[in-house]
C-alpha positions in Angstrom: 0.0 0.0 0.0 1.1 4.0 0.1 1.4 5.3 3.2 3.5 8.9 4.4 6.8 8.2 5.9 8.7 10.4 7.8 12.3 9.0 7.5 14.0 12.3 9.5 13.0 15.0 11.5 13.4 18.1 9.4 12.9 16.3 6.1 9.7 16.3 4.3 7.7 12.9 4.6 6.6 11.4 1.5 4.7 8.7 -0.1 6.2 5.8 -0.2 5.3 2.1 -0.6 5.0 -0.3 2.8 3.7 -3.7 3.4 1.3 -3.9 5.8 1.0 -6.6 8.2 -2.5 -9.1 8.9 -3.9 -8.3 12.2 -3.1 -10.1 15.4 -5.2 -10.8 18.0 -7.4 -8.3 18.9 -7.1 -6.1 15.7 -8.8 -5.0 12.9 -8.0 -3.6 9.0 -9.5 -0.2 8.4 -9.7 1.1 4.6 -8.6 5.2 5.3 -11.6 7.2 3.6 -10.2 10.9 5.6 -7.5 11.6 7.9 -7.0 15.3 9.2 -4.3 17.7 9.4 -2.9 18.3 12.6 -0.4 20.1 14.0 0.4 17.3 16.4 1.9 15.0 13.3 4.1 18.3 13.1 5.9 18.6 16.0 7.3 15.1 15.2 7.6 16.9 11.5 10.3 19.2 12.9 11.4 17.5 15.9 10.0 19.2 18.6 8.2 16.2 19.5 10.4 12.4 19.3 9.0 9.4 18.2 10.6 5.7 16.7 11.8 6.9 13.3 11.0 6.1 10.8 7.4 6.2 10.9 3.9 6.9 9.0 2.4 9.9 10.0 -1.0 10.5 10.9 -3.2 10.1 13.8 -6.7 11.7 13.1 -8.5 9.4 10.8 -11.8 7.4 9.8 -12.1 4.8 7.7 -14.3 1.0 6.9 -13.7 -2.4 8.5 -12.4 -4.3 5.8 -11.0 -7.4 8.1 -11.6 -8.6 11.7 -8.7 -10.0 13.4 -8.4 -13.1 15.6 -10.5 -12.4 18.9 -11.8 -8.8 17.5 -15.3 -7.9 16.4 -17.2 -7.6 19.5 -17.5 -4.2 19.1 -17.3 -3.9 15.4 -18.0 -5.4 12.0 -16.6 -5.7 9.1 -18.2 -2.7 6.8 -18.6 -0.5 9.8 -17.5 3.0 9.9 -15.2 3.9 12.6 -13.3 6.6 13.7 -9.5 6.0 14.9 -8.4 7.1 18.4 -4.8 7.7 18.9 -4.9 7.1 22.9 -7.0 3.7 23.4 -8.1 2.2 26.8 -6.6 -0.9 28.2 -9.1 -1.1 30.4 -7.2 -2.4 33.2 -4.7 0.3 34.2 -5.5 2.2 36.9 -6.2 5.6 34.9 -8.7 3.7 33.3 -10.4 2.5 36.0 -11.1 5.9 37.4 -12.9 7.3 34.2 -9.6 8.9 32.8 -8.1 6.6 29.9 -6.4 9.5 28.2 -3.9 8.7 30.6 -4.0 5.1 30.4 -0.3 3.1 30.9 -0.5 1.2 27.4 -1.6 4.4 25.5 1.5 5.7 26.7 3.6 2.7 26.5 2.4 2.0 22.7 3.4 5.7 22.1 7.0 5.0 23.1 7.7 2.1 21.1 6.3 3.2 17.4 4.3 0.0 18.3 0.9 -1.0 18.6 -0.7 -2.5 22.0 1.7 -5.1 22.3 4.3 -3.1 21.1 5.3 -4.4 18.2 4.5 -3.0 14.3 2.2 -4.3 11.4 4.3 -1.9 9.0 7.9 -2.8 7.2 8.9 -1.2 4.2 9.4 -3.7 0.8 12.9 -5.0 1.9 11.8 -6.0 5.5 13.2 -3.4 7.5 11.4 -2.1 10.5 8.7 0.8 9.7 6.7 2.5 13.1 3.3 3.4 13.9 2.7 7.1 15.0 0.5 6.9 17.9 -0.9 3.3 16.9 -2.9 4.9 14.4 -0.7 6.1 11.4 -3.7 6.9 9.2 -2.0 9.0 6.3 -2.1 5.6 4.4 -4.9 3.7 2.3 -5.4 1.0 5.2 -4.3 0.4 8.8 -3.9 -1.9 11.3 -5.3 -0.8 14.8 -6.3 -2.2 17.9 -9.9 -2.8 18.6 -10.0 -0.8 21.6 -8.7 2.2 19.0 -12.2 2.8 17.1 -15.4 3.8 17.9 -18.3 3.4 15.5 -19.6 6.2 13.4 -22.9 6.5 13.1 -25.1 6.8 9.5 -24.8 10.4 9.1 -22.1 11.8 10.1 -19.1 12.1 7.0 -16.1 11.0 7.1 -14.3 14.0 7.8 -16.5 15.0 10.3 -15.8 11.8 12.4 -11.9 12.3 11.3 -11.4 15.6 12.9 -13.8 14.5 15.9 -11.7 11.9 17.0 -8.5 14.4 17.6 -9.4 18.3 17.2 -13.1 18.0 18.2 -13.0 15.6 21.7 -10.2 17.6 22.6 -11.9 21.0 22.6 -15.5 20.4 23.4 -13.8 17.8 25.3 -12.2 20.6 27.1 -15.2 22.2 27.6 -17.6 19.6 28.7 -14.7 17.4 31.2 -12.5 19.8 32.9 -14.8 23.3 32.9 -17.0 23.6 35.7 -20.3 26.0 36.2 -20.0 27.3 32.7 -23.3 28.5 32.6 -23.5 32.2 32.1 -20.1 32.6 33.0 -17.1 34.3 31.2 -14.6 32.0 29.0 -11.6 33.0 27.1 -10.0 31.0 24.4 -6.8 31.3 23.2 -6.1 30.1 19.8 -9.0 29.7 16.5 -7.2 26.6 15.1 -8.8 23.4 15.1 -9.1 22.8 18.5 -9.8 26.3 19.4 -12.8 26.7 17.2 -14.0 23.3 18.8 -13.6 24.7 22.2 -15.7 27.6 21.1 -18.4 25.2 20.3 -18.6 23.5 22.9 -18.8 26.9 25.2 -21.4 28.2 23.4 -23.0 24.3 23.9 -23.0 24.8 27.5 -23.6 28.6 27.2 -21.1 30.5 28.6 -21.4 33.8 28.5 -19.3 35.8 27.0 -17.3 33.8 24.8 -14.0 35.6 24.1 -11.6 35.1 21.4 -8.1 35.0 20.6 -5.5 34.8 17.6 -3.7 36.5 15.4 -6.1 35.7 12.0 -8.8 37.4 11.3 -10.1 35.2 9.1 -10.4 32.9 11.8 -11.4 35.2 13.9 -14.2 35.7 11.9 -15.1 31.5 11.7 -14.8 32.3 15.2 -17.7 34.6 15.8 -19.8 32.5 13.6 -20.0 29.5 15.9 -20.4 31.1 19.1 -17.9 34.0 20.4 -19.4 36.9 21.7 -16.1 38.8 21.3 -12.8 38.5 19.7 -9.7 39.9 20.2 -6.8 40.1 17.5 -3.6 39.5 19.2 -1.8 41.4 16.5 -2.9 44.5 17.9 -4.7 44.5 20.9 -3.7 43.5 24.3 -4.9 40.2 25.6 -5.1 41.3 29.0 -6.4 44.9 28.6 -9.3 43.8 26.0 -10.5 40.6 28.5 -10.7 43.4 31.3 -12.6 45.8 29.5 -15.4 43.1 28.4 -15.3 41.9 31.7 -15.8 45.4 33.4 -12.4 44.5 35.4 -12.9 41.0 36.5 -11.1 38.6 34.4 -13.0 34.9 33.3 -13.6 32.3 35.7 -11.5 30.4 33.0 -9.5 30.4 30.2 -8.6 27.9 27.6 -5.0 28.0 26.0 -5.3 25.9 22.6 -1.9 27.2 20.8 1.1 25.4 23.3 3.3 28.3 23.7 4.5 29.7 27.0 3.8 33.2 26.2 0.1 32.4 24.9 -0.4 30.4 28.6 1.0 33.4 30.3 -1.3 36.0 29.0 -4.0 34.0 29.4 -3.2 33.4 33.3 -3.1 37.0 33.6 -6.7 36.9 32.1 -8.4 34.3 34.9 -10.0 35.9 37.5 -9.7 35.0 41.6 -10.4 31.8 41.8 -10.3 31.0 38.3 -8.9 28.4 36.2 -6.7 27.9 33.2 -6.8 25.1 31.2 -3.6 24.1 29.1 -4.8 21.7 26.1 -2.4 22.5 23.1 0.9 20.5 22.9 4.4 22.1 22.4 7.9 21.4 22.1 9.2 18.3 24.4 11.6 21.0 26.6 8.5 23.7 26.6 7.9 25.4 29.9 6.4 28.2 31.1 5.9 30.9 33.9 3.8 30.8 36.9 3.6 34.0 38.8 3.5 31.9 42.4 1.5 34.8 44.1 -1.2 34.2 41.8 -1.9 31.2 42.5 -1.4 31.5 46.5 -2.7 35.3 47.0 -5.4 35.2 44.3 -6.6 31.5 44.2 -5.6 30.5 40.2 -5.1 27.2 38.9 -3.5 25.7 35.7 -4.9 22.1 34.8 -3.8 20.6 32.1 -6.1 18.5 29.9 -5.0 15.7 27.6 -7.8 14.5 24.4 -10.1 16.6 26.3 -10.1 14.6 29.6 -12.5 12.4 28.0 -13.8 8.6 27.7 -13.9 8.4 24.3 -16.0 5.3 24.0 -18.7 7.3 26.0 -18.1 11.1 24.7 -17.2 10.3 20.7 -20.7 9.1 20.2 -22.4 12.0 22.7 -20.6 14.3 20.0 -21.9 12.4 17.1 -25.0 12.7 18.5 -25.1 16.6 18.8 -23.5 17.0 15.5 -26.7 14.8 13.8 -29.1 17.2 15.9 -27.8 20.2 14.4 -26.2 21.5 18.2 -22.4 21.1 17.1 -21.9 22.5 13.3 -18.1 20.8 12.8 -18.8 21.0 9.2 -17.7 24.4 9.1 -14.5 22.7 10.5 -13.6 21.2 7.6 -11.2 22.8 5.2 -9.8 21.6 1.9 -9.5 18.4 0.5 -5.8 17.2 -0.6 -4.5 13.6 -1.4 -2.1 11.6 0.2 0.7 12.8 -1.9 0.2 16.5 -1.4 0.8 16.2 2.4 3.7 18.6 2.5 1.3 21.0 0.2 -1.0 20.6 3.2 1.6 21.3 5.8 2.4 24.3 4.3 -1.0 25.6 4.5 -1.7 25.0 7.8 2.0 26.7 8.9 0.3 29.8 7.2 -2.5 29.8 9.0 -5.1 27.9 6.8 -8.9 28.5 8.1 -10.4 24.7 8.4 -9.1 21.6 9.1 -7.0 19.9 6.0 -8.3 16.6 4.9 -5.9 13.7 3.3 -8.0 11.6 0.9 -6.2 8.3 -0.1 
């Protein structure tokens, strides 16, 4: 099959022929209909993130059940829709136990190796030597092998790229939202950043109507995508003053919480200066492996702040993936307007280079 291999961090991936693997146990084949473009897959791109090299790129994806593996298809068929989750439950650990498999032990292990659950790979290149999964997904390809315990169905209705971009950028932000924010209700939230995740944080505030809804990043076209699905105010970074703005909507106050969506120090630290007494910011975009940033400590002591941070949204995805499918088919969550343009497999570097500029919509790779 083609698949996009990133040999070397720094070089541009390309599409190359593998050989992919028959299931084990506990695995299925998934024919790729739409995988999205994420900034995640980039920081491995450039090396800010480090993963087994080389690999195929790609995490965000949806695709059909084309073959069942030995002891799979309790949960699936063959001819099934799913969508591909790049953190699966083991079901055992105790992260998962406690409602919060985001963190579970084998996600993270199988993250480490290149590997699937067990750790080893279903991918070699033609002469036999050893090719890694990204995530245990590695969806910028026409098929994968995946565990299992990595899909969730999609339901009749909902595209393709719709439950692509849902099972990455969507659960993160609404996941955001709906897992870690409390008493949103009527109450102020800032969000800092109108990418992908961003916009779906926006969503989901206006989904559990907070009120207002501010806005932050440096594009105004996305600023303006922004306003369209639910921000009461925006604020262009470019020219404005992230603290002085929030202040003036807020008549002096700050937000009860703010949501930081880019993974930059200096993003998070404005935003902290934003929260209000008592408030909370919430770090969900990823940066560079050595990133760190600055608390202020008499913030946090004198005035009462906290920074949580929240990983795929804080959320069971087995249990929220189909709540958001749900609200998308009732017309509550428009992540349509998500959805940017459409590239094949081959153009990925085409589509990296949009997104670096500041593309409005999530890319979509087409095999």
């Amino acid at each position: 099959m083609r698949a996009v291999v990133l040999r070397e961090p720094g070089t541009p991936p390309r599409l190359e022929d593998v050989e992919l693997a028959a299931p084990k146990q506990g695995e299925l084949v998934v024919r790729i209909e739409a995988a999205g473009v994420c900034h995640s897959d980039y920081h491995y791109m450039s090396g800010e993130l480090v993963a087994p090299l080389p690999l195929v790129l790609g995490h965000e994806g949806c695709g059909i059940v084309e073959q069942v593996g030995p002891g799979a298809g309790d949960r699936v068929t063959v001819g099934d829709r799913v969508a591909l989750l790049w953190r699966p439950r083991c079901g055992r650990c105790d992260a998962c136990l406690s409602g919060n498999p985001a963190l579970c032990d084998k996600g993270r292990v199988q993250a480490s190796t290149g590997g699937l659950p067990d750790g080893t790979s279903r991918l070699s290149f033609p002469d036999g030597s050893e090719l890694h999964h990204l995530m245990g997904v590695s969806c910028f390809a026409e098929r994968v092998v995946v565990s299992e315990s990595a899909v969730v169905r999609v339901p009749e209705g909902v595209p393709p790229e719709v439950a692509a971009i849902s099972a990455c950028a969507v659960v993160t932000g609404v996941g955001a939202v709906l897992n870690v924010v409390e008493h949103a209700a009527g109450r102020g939230m800032l969000i800092v950043g109108a990418g992908g995740v961003g916009l779906s944080s926006v969503m989901g505030a206006r989904l559990v109507g907070a009120n207002p809804i501010i806005v932050a990043d440096i594009d105004p076209a996305k600023l303006d995508l922004a306003r369209e699905l639910g921000a009461t105010h925006v604020i262009d970074s470019r020219h404005d003053d992230l603290q002085s703005e929030v202040l003036r909507i807020t008549d002096g106050k700050g937000v009860p919480c703010a949501i930081e969506a880019v993974g930059r120090a200096q993003t998070l630290e404005a935003a902290l200066e934003c929260v209000a007494a008592g408030g909370t910011l919430v770090a969900i975009g990823l940066g560079a492996a050595d990133a760190r940033f600055t608390v202020p400590l008499n913030q946090l002591v004198q005035r009462q702040k906290r920074v949580v941070g929240s990983l795929y949204g804080s959320a069971n995805p087995p249990i929220d993936l189909p709540r958001i499918f749900g609200l998308y088919l009732d017309g509550r969550l428009p992540l349509d307007r998500l959805i940017g343009e459409r590239m094949p497999l081959a153009d990925v570097n085409m589509a990296y280079d949009a997104l670096l500029r500041g593309a409005v919509g999530r890319g979509i790779l087409v095999p």
